[in-house]
PDB file as gemmi writes it, atoms N, CA and C in Angstrom:
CRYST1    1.000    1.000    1.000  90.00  90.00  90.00 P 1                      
ATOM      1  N   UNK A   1     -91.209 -31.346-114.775  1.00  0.00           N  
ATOM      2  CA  UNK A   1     -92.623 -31.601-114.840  1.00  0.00           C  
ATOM      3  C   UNK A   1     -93.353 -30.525-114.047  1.00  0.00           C  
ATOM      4  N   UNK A   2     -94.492 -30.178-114.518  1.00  0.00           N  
ATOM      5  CA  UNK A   2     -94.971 -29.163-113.822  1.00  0.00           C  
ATOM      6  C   UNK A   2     -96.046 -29.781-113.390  1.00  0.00           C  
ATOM      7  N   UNK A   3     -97.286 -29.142-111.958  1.00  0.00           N  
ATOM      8  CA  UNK A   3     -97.862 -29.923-111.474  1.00  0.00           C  
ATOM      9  C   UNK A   3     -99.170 -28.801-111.348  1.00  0.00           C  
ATOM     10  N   UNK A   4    -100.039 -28.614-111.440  1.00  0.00           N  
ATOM     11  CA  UNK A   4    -101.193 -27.644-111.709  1.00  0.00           C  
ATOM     12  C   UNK A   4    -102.216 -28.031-110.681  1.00  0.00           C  
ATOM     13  N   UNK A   5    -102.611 -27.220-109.307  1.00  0.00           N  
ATOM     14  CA  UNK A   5    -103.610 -27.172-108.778  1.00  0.00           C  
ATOM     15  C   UNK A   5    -104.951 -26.781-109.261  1.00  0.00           C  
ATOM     16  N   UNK A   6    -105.859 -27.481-109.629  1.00  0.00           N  
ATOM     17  CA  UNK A   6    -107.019 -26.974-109.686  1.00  0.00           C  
ATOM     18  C   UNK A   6    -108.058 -26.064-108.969  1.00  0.00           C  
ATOM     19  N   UNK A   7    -109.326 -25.330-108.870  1.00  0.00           N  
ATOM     20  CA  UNK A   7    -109.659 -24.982-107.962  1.00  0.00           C  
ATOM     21  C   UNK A   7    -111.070 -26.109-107.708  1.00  0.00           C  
ATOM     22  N   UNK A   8    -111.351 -26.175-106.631  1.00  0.00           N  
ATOM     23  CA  UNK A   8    -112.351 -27.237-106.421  1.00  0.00           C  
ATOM     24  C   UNK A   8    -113.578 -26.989-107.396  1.00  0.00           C  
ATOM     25  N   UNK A   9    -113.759 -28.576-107.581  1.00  0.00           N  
ATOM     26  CA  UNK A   9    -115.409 -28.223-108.370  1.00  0.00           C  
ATOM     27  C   UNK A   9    -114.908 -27.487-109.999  1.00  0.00           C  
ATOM     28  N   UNK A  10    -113.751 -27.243-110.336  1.00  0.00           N  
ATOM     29  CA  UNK A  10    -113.501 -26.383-111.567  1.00  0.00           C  
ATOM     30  C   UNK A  10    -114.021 -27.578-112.945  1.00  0.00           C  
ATOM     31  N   UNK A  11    -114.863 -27.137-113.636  1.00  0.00           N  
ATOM     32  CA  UNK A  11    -115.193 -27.557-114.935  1.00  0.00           C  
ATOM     33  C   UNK A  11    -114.625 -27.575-115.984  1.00  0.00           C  
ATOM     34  N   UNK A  12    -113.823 -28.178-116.870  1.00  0.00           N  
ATOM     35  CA  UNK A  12    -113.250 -27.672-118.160  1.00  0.00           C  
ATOM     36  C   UNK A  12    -114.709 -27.334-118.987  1.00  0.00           C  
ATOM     37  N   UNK A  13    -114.058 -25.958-119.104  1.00  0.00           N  
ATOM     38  CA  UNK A  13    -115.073 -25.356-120.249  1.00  0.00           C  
ATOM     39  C   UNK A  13    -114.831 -25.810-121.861  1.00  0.00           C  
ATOM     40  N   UNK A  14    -115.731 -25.131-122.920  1.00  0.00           N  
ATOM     41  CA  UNK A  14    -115.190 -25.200-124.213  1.00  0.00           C  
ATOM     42  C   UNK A  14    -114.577 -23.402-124.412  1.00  0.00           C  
ATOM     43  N   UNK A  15    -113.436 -23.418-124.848  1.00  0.00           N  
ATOM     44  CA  UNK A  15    -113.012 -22.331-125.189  1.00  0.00           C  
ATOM     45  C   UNK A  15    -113.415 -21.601-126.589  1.00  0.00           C  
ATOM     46  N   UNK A  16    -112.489 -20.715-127.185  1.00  0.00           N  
ATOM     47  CA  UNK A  16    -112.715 -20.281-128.363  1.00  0.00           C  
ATOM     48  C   UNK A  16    -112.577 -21.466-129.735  1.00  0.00           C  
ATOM     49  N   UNK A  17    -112.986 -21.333-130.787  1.00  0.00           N  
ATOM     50  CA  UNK A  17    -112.708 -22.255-132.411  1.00  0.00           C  
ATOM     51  C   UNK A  17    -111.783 -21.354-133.062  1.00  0.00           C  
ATOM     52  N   UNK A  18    -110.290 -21.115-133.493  1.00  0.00           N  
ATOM     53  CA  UNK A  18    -109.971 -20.534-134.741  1.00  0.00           C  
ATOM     54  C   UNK A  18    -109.912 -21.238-135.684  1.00  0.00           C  
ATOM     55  N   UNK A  19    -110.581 -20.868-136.615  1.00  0.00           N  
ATOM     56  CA  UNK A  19    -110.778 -21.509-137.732  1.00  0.00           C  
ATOM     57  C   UNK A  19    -109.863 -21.373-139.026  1.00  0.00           C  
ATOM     58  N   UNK A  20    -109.760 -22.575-139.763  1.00  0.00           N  
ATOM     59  CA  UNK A  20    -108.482 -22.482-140.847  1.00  0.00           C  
ATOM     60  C   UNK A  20    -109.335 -21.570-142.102  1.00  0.00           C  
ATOM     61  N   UNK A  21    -108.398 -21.282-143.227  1.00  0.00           N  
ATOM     62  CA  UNK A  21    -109.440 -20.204-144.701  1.00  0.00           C  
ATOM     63  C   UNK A  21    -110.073 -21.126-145.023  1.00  0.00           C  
ATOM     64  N   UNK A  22    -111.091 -21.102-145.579  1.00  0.00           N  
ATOM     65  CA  UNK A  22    -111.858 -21.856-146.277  1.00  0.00           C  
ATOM     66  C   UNK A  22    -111.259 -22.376-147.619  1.00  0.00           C  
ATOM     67  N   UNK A  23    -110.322 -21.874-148.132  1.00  0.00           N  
ATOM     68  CA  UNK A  23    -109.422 -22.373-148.888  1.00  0.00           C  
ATOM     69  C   UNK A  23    -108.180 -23.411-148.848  1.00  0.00           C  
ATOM     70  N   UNK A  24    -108.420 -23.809-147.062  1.00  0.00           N  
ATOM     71  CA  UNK A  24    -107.721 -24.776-146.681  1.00  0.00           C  
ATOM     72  C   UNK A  24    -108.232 -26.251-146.890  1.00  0.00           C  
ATOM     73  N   UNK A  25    -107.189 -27.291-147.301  1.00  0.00           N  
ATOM     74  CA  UNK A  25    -108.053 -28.589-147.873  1.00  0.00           C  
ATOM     75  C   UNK A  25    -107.139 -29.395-146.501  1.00  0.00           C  
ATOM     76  N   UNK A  26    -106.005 -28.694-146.350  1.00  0.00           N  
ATOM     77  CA  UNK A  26    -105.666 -30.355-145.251  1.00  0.00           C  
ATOM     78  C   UNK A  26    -105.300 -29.425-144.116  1.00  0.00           C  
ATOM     79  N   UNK A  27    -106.425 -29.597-143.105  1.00  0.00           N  
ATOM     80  CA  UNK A  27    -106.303 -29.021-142.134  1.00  0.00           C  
ATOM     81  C   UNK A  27    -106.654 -29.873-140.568  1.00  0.00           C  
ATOM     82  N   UNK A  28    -105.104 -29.607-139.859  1.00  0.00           N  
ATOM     83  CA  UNK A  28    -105.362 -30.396-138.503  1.00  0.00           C  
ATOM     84  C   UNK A  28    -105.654 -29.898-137.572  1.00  0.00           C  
ATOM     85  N   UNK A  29    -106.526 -30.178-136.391  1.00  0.00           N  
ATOM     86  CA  UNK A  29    -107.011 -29.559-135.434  1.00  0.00           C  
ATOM     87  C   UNK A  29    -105.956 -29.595-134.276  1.00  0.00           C  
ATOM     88  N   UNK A  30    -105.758 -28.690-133.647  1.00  0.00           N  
ATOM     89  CA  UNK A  30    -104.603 -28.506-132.350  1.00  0.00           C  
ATOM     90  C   UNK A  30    -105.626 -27.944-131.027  1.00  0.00           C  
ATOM     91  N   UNK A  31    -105.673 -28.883-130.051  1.00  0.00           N  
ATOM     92  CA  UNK A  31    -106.550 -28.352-129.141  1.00  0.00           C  
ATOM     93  C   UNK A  31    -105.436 -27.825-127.716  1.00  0.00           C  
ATOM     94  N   UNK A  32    -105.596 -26.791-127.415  1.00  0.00           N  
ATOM     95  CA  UNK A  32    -104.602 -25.859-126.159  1.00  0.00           C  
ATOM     96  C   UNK A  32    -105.443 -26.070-124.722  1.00  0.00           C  
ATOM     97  N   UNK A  33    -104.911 -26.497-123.775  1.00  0.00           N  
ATOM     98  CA  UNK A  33    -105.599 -26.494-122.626  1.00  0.00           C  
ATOM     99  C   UNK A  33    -105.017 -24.938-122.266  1.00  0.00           C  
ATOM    100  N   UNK A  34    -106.107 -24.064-121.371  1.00  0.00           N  
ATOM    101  CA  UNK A  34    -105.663 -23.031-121.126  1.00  0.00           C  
ATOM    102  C   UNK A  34    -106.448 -22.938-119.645  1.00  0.00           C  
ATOM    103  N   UNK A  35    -105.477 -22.120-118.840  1.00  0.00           N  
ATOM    104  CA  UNK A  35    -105.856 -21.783-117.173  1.00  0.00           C  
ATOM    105  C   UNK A  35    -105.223 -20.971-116.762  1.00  0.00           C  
ATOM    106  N   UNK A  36    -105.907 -20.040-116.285  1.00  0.00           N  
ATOM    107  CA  UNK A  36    -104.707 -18.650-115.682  1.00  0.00           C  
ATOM    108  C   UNK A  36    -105.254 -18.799-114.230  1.00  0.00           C  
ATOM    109  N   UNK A  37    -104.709 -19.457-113.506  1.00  0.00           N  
ATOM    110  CA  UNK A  37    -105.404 -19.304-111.681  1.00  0.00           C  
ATOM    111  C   UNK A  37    -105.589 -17.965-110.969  1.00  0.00           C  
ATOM    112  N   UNK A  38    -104.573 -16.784-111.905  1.00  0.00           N  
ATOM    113  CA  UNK A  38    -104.966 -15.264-111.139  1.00  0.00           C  
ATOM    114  C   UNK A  38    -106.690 -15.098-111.839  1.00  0.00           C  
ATOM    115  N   UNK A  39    -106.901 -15.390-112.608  1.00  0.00           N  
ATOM    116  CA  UNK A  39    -108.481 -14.685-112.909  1.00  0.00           C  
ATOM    117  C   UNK A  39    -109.205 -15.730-112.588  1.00  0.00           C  
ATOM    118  N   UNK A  40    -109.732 -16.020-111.659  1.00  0.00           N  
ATOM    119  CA  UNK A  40    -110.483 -17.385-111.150  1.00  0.00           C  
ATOM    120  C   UNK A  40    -111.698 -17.919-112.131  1.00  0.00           C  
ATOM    121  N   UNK A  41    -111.115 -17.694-113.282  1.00  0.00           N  
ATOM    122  CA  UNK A  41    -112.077 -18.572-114.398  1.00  0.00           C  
ATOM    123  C   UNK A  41    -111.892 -19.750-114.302  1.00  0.00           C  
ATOM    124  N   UNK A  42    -112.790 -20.900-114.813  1.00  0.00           N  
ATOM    125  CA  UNK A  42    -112.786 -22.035-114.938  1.00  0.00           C  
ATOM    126  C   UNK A  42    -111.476 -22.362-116.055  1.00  0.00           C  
ATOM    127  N   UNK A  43    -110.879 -23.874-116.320  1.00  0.00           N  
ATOM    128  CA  UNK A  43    -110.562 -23.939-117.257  1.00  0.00           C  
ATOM    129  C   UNK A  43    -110.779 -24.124-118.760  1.00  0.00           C  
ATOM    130  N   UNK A  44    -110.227 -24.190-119.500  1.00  0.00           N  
ATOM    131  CA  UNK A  44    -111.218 -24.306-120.789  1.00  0.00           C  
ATOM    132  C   UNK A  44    -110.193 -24.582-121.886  1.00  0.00           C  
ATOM    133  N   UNK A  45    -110.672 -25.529-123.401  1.00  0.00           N  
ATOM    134  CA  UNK A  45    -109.904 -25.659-124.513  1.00  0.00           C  
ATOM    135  C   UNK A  45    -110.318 -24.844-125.563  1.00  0.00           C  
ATOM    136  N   UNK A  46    -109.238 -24.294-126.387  1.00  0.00           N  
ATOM    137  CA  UNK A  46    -109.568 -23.608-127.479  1.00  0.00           C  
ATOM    138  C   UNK A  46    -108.800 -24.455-128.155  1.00  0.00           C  
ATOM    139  N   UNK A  47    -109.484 -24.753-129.645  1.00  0.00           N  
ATOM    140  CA  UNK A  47    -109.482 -25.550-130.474  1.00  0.00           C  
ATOM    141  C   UNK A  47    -108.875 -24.295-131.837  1.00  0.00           C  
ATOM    142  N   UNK A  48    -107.842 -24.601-132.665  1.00  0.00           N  
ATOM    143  CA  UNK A  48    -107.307 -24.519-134.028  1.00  0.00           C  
ATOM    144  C   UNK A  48    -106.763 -24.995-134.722  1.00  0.00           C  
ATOM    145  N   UNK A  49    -107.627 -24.527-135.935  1.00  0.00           N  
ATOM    146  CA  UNK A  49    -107.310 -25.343-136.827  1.00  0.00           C  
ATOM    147  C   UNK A  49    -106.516 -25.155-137.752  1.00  0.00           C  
ATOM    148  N   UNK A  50    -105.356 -25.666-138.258  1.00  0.00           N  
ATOM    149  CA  UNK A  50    -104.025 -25.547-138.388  1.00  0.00           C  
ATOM    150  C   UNK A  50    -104.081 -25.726-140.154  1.00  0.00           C  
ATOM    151  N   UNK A  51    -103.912 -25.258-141.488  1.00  0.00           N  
ATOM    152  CA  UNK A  51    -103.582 -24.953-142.148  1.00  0.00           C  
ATOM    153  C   UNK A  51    -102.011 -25.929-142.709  1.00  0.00           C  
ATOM    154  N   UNK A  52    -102.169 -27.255-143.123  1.00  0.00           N  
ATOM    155  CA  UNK A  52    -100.802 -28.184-142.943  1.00  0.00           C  
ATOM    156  C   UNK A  52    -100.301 -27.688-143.956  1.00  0.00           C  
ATOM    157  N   UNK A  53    -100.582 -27.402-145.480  1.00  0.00           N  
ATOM    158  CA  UNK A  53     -99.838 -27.054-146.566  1.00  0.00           C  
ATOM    159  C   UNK A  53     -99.976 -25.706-146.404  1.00  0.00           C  
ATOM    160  N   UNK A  54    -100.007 -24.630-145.858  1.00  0.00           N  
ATOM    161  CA  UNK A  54     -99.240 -23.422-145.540  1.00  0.00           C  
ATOM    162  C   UNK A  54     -98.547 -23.091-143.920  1.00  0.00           C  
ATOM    163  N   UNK A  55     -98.307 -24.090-143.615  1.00  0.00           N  
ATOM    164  CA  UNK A  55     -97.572 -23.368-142.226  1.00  0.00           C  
ATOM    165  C   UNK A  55     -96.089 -23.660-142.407  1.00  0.00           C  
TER     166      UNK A  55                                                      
END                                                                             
C-alpha cells in the first residue's frame, strides 16, 4: 500500500479531457488522479475517454 503526503491546503484541481473520435459510440470515461510532489503543483484529475469497441 502506498501512502501519499499531501501538501497543506493542496486543492484537487481539474486536469486535462482526452477525448474519444467522434466516431466512437461506446465510450467509458477513466478518471487518473495525478501528483508529482517534486513540482509543487496542486493535485489534479485528468479525465479519458476510452474508446470500448476499439481498444
Amino acid at each position: 500500500m502506498v501512502e501519499f503526503t499531501l501538501p497543506k491546503n493542496s486543492i484537487l484541481k481539474k486536469g486535462k479531457t482526452f477525448k474519444a473520435p467522434e466516431s466512437a459510440n461506446n465510450i467509458r470515461n477513466f478518471e487518473v488522479y495525478r501528483w508529482d510532489p517534486d513540482s509543487g503543483e496542486n493535485p489534479r484529475i485528468d479525465i479519458y475517454e476510452i474508446d470500448m469497441d476499439n481498444c
